[in-house]
C-alpha positions as CSV (number, residue, x, y, z in Angstrom):
1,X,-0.4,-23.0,-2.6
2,X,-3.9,-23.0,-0.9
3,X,-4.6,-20.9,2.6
4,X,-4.1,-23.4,4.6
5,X,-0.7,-24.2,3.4
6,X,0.2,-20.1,3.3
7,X,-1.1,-20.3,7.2
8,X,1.3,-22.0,8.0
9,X,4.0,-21.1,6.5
10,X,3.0,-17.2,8.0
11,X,3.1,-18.8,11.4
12,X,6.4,-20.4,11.0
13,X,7.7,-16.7,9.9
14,X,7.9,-17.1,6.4
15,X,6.9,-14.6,4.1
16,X,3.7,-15.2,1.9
17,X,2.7,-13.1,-1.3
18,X,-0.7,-12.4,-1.0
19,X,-3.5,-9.9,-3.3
20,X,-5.0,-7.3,-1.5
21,X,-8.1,-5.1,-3.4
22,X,-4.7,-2.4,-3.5
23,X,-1.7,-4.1,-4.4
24,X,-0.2,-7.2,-4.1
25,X,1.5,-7.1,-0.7
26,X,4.4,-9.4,0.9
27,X,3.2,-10.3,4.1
28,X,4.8,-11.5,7.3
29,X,3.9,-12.4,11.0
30,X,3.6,-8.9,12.3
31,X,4.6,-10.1,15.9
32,X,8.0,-11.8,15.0
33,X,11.1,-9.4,14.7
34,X,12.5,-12.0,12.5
35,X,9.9,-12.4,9.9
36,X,9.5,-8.7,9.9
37,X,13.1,-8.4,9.0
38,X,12.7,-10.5,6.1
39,X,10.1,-8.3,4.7
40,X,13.0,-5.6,4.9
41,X,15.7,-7.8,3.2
42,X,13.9,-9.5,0.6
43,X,12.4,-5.8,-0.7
44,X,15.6,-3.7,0.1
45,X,13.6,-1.4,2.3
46,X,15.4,0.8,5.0
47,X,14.8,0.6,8.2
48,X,13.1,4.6,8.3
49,X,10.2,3.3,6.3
50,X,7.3,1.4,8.7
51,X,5.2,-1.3,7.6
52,X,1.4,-1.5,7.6
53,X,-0.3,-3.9,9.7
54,X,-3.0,-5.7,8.1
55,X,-6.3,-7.4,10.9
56,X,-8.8,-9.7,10.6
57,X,-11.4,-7.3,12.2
58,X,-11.9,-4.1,14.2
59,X,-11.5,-5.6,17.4
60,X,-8.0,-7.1,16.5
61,X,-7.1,-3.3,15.4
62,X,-7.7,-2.1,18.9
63,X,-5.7,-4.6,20.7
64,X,-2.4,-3.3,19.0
65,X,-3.7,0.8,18.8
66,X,-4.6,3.4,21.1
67,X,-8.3,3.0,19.6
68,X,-10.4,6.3,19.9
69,X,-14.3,7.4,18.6
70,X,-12.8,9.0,15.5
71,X,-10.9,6.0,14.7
72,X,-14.2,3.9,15.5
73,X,-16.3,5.8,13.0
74,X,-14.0,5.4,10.1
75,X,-13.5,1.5,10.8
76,X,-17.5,1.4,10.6
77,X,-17.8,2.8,7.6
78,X,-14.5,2.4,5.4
79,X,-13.4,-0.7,6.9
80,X,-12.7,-3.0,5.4
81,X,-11.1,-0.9,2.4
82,X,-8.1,0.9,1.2
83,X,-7.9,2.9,4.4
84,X,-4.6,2.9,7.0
85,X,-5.4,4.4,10.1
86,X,-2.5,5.5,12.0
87,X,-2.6,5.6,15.7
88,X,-0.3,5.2,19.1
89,X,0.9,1.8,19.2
90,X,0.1,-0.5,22.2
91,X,3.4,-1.9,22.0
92,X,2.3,-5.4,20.8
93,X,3.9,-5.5,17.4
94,X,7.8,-5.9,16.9
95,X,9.4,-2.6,17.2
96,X,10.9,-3.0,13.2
97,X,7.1,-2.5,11.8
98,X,7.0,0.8,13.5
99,X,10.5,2.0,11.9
100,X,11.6,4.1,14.9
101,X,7.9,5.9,15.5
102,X,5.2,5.4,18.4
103,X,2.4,4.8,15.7
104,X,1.4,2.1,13.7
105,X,-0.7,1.8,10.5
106,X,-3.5,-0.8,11.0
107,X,-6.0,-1.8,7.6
108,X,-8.8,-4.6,7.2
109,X,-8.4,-5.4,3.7
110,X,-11.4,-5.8,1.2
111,X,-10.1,-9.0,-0.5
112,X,-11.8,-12.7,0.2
113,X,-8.5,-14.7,0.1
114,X,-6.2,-12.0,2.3
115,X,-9.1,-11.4,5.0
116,X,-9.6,-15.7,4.5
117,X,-5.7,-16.2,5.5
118,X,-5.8,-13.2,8.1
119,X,-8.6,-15.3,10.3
120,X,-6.8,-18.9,9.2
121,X,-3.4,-17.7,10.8
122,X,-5.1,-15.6,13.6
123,X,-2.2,-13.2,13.5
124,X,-1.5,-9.4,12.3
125,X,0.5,-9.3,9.3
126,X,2.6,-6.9,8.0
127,X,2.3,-6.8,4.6
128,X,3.9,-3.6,2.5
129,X,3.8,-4.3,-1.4
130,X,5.3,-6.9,-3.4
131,X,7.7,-4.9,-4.7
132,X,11.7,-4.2,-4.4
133,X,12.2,-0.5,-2.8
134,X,11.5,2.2,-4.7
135,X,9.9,-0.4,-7.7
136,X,6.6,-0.5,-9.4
137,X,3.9,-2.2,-7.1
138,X,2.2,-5.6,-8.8
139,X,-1.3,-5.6,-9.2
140,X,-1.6,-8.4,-11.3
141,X,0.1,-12.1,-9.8
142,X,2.7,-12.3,-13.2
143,X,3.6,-8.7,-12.6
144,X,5.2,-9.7,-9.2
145,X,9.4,-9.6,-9.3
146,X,10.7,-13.1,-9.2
147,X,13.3,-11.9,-7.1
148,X,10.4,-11.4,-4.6
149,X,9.2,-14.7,-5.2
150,X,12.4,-16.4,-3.9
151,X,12.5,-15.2,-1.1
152,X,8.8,-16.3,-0.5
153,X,7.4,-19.9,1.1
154,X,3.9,-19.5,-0.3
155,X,1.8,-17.1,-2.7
156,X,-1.6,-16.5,-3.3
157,X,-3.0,-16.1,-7.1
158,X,-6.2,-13.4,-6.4
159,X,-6.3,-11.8,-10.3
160,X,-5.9,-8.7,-10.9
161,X,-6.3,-5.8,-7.8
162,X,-9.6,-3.9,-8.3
163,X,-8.3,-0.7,-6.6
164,X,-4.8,-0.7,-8.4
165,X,-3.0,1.7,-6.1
166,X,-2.1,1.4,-2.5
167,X,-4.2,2.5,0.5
168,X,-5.0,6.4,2.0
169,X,-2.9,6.8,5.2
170,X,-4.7,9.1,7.7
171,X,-3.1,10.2,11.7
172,X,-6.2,9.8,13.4
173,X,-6.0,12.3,16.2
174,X,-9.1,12.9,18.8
175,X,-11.2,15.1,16.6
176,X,-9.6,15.8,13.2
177,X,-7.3,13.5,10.6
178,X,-4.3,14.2,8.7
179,X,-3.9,12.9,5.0
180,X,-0.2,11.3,5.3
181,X,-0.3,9.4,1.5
182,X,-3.2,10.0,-0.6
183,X,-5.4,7.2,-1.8
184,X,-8.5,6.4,-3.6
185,X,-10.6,7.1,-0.1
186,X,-10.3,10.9,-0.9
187,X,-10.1,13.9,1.5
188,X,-13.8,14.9,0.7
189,X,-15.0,11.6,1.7
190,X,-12.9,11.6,4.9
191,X,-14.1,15.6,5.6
192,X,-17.7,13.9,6.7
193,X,-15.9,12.5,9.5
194,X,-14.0,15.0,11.0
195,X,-12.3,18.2,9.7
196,X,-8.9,16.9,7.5
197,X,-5.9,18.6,6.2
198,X,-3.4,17.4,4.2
199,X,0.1,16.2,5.9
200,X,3.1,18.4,4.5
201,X,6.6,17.9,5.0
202,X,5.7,14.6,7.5
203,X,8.2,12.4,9.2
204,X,9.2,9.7,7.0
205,X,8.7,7.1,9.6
206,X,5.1,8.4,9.9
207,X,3.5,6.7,6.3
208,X,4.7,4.6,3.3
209,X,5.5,6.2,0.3
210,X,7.0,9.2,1.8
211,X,10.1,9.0,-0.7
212,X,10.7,11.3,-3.6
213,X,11.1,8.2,-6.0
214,X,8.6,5.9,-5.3
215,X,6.1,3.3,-8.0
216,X,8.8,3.5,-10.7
217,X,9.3,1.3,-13.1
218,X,12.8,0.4,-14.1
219,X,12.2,2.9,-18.4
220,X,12.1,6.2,-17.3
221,X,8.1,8.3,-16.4
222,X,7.7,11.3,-19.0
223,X,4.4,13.1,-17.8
224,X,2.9,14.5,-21.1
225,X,-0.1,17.1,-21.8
226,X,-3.3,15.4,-22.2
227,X,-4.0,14.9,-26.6
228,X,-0.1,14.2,-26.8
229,X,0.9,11.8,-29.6
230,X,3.4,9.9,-28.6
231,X,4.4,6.5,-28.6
232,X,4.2,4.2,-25.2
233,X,1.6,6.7,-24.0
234,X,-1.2,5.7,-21.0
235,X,-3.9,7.9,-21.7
236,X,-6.1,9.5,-19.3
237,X,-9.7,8.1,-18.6
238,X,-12.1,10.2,-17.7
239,X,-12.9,8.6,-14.3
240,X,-9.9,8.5,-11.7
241,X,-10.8,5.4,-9.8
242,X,-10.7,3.7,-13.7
243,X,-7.6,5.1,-14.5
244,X,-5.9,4.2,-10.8
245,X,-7.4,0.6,-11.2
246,X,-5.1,-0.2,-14.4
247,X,-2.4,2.3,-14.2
248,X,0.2,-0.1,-13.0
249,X,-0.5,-3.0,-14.6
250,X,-0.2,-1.0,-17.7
251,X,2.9,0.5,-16.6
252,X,4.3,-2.9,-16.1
253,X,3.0,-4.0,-19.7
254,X,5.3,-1.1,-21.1
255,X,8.0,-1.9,-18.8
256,X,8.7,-5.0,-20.5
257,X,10.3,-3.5,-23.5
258,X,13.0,-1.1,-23.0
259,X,11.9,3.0,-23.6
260,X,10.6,5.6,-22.4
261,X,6.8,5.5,-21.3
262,X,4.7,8.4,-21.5
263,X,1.8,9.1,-19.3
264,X,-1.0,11.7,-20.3
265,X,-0.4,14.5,-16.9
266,X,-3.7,14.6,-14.6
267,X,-5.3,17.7,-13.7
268,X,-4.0,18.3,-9.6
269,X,-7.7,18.5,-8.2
270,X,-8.9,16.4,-5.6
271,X,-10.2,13.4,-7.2
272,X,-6.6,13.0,-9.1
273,X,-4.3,13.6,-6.2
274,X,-3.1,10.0,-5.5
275,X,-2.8,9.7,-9.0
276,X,-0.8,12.6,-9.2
277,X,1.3,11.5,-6.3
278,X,1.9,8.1,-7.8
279,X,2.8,9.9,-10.9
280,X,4.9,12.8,-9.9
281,X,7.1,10.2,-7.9
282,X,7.0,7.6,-10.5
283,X,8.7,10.4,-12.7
284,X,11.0,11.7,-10.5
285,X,14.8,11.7,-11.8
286,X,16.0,11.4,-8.1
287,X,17.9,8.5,-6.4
């Protein structure tokens, strides 16, 4: 299906699955309660757990956000990228995106065919990833659920995600930020902007991939020491942004075939922590 096509099936309040330089995401017409709601039904996603909004441009961003000069600096020079900024809503978006909360998520994508399709439609789009709840995010097009798929009008083949895990989420308050789900934007890089801390313990409706068991593929996560040898093992790399770009797709290569997969444990500094947080919850033996 070509952009055109995908346009319009997004304006009629279908769902479209479309690449992003994260993940592949499952985008609807962020202004349309119903399409919205079939973002929740066709991933099994409760209602807690907001969506983020997706823009063509900056200016777009502040037309649905309480925009401030913090906010402005990071759009400048992180946008567009695999930065969420969270901020007050304006009230513009249906309610369901928001999950309850008075903030949403806004990102400008780094990806030629999603920001192509964002300025084709002319509309926000929610777009979370192409995943059921809970289930290991696609970053290659054949690693997408068919069960996704169906309940999809149009899709969008962009190869494989050159990021490989999903966006930093920062609250973007007047002078300082709050880390709400690590990414590959890192807190060091955000510190130039304005001092940053780390969100513990935040609302769930505040960020995505707030849940204890989150990225998982269906064969259970075994975090092992680095220089294990063991079979179905994803060995470390020594540069995190290499490592974070396959991970998944490697994860779904092992998937395939039933057994456990092994995954060499990172070391918990800075430069690893959304891999570690991908990992920890990828692991996890809760429901």
């Amino acid at each position: 299906m070509n952009i055109t096509d995908c346009a319009a099936a997004l304006r009629q309040g279908e769902l479209v699955a479309v690449p992003t330089e994260t993940v592949y995401g499952l985008a609807a017409n962020a202004l349309d309660d119903q399409a919205v709601h079939r973002i929740y039904a066709a991933k099994g996603r409760p209602a807690w757990n907001p969506l983020i909004v997706h823009v063509g441009s900056t200016e777009e961003a502040k037309q649905l956000a309480v925009w401030n000069g913090l906010a402005t600096k990071l759009a400048e020079s992180l946008w567009p990228g695999p930065l969420t900024l969270v901020l007050p809503d304006r009230g513009v978006v249906s309610r369901q995106v928001l999950a309850g909360g008075n903030t949403i998520g806004l990102r400008l994508p780094n990806h030629s065919l999603f920001l192509s399709l964002l300025l084709e439609t002319k509309l926000p789009l929610a777009a979370p990833s192409a995943n059921k709840f809970t289930e290991l995010s696609p970053t290659r097009f054949e690693d997408i659920n068919p069960d996704i798929l169906e309940h999809c009008s149009g899709a969008l083949n962009g190869g494989p995600c050159v990021v490989g895990i999903e966006s930093t989420v920062v609250a973007v308050n007047s002078d300082s930020l709050s880390i709400l789900r690590h990414g590959m934007i890192t807190q060091s890089q955000l510190q130039e902007y304005a001092p940053t801390i780390v969100a513990e313990n935040s609302e769930l409706n505040a960020s995505p991939g707030q849940h204890y068991r989150h990225y998982s593929p269906r064969n259970p996560v075994i975090l092992v020491e680095p220089g294990s040898t063991t079979d179905r093992l994803i060995a470390l790399t020594r540069d995190p942004r290499d490592f974070a770009r396959t991970l998944y797709s490697k994860l779904a290569e092992l998937d395939r075939t039933p057994g456990s997969i092994h995954v060499e444990r990172p070391p918990e500094t800075a430069e690893w922590a959304a891999i570690w947080d991908r990992l920890r919850r990828a692991a996890s033996d809760g429901p």
